[in-house]
C-alpha positions in Angstrom: 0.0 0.0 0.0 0.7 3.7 -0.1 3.6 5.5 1.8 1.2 8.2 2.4 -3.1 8.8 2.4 -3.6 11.6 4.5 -3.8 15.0 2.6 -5.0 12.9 -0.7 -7.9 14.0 -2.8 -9.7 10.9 -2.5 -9.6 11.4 1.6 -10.8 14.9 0.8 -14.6 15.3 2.4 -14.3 19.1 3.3 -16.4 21.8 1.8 -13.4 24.1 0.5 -11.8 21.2 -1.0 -8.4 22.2 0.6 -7.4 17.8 1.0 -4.3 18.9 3.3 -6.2 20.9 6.0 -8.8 18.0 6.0 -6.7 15.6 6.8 -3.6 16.6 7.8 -0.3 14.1 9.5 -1.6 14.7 13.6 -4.7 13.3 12.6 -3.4 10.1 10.4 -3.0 8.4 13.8 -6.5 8.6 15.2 -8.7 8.5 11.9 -9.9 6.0 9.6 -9.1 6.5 5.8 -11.5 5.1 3.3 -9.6 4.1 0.0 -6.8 2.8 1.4 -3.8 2.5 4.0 -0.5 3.9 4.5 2.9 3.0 6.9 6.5 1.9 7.0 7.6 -0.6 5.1 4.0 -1.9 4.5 2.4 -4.8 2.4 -1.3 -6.1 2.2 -3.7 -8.0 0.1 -4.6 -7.1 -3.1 -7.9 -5.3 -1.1 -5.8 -4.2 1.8 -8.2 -6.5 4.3 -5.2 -7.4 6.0 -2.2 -5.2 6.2 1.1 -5.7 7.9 3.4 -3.3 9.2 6.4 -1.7 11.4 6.2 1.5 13.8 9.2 2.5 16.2 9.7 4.3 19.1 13.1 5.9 20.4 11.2 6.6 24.0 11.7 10.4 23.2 9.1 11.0 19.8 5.7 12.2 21.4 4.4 10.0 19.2 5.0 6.4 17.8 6.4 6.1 14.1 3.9 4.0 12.3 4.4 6.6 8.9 6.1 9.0 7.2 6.3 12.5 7.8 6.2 14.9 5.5 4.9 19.1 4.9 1.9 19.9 3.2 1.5 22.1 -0.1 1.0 25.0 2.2 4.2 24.0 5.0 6.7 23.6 2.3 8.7 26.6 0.4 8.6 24.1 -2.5 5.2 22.2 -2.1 5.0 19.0 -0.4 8.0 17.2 0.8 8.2 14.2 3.3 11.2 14.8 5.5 12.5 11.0 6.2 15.4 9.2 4.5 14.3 5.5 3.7 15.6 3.2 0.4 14.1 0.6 -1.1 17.0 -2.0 -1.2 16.1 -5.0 -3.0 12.7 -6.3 -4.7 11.8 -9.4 -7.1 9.3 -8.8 -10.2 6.7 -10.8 -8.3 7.3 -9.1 -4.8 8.8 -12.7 -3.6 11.4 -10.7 -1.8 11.6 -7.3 -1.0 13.6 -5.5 1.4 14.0 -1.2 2.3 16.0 1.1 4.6 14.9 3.4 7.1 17.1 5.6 8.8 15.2 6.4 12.3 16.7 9.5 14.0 17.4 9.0 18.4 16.7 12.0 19.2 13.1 13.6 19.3 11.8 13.9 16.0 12.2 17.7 15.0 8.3 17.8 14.0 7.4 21.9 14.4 11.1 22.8 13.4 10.8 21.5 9.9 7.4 22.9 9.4 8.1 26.4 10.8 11.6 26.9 9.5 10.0 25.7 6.0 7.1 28.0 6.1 9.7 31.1 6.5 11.8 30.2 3.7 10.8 31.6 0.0 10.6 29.7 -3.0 13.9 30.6 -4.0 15.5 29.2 -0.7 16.5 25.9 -0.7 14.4 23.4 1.5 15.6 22.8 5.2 15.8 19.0 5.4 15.7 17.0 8.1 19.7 16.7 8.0 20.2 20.1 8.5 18.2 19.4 12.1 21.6 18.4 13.2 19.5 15.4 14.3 22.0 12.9 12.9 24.9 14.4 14.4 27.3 11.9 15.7 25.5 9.0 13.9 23.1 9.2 16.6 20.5 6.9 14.7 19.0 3.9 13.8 19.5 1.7 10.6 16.3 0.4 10.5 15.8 -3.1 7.7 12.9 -4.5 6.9 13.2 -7.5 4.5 10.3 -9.9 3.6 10.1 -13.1 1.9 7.6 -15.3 0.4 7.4 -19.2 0.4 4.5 -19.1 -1.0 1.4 -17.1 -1.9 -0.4 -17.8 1.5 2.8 -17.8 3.7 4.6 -14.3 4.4 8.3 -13.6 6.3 9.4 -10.7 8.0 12.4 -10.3 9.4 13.3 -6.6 11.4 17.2 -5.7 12.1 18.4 -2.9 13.3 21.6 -1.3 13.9 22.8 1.1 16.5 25.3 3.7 14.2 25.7 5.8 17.3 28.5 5.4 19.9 26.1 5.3 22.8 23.7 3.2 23.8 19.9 3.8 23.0 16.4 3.1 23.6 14.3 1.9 20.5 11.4 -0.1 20.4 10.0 -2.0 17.1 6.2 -2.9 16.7 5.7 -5.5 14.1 1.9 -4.3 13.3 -0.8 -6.3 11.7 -4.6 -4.6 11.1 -7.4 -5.2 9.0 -8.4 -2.4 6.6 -11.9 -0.6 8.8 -15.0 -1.1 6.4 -17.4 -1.2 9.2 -16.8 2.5 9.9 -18.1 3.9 6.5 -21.6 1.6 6.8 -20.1 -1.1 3.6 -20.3 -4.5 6.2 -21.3 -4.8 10.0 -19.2 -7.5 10.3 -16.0 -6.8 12.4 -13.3 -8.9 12.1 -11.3 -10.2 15.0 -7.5 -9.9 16.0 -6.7 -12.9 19.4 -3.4 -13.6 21.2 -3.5 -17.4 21.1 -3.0 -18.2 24.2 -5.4 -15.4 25.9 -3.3 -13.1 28.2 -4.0 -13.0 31.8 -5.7 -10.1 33.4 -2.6 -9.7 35.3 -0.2 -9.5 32.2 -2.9 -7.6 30.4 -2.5 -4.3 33.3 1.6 -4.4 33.3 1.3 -4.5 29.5 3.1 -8.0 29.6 2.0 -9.4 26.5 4.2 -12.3 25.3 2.0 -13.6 23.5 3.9 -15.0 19.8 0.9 -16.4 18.0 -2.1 -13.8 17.1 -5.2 -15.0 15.1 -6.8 -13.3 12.8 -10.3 -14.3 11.6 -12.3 -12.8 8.4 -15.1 -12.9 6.5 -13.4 -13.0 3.8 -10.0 -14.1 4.3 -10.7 -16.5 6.9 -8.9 -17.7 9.7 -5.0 -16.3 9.1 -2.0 -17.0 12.0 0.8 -14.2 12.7 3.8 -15.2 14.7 6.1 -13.5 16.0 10.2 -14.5 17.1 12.9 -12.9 18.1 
């Protein structure tokens, strides 16, 4: 699926048909799209029903990274922009293999900065890019790879490493994500499908948000019953 959705034209319901203001990046996290999904180093479905995923977390961001950030038409002196560094590495004809970069910063993510340094610049200026943040001084940063692998057409491998390029330690956290696509909120199906941690966690584990469960099922209308397991 897409690296971005929010600010499209097809997410667009506003009046004034300005798509960026409807739908800008702070809301991405806690609205539903309706065409499609975006994330990090994402693949689905051919109908997106079931997506899988990464999002990270350095313990500084005020938020999780689960996608892309990037200006608006308006924020940037030269239009839109995202403002991450990622590469797309290696990929077969049939998507049988596939594998990208991302480079995640340590320190908090310079969120306002880019926007409002951006927004003062003309469109003769050059762009201020997330480099010149000095964020990735020192190599303080995460090489992030994200490789998958197919043994067949029903049977999907992941594999996450990440690399430390800094000379001190530091604090990141990596969320494999799987999700199905939300129908039920725009009124096409009332049936909900279900996400389980096979075995059940108990109520105990559940409140310290010690969930070591390895095995999640995933039942669908559609799809029907689908396992994701998880190793490290």
């Amino acid at each position: 699926y897409q690296r971005r959705v929010r600010g499209t034209v097809r997410e667009d319901y506003s009046h004034s048909g300005d798509a960026w203001s409807f739908f800008p990046h702070d809301h991405a996290r806690s609205r539903v799209y309706r065409w499609n999904e975006d994330g990090i180093a994402g693949v689905s479905n051919r109908y997106q029903n079931l997506c899988l995923g990464i999002a990270l977390w350095n313990g500084k961001d005020p938020i999780i990274k689960e996608r892309f950030f990037g200006l608006t038409g308006s924020e940037g002196n030269h239009g839109e922009d995202v403002k991450e560094y990622y590469f797309y590495l290696d990929n077969t004809p049939t998507h049988s293999y596939m594998k990208m970069l991302y480079k995640y910063p340590q320190a908090e993510y310079p969120y306002s900065a880019l926007i409002e340094e951006n927004r003062k610049r003309s469109r003769f200026e050059p762009e201020y890019e997330l480099i010149d943040t000095g964020i990735f001084k020192n190599d303080a940063y995460f090489d992030v790879f994200v490789e998958y692998a197919k043994a067949d057409q029903e049977d999907i491998l992941c594999t996450i490493s990440v690399y430390n390029r800094g000379s001190e330690e530091s604090r990141i956290d990596i969320l494999p994500h799987i999700w199905f696509r939300n129908y039920w909120s725009w009124g096409y199906t009332s049936d909900k499908p279900v996400l389980e941690s096979d075995p059940p966690p108990s109520e105990e584990a559940a409140n310290n948000h010690e969930l070591k469960s390895q095995k999640v099922i995933c039942r669908h209308k559609h799809l029907g019953t689908r396992y994701y397991y998880l190793h490290e």
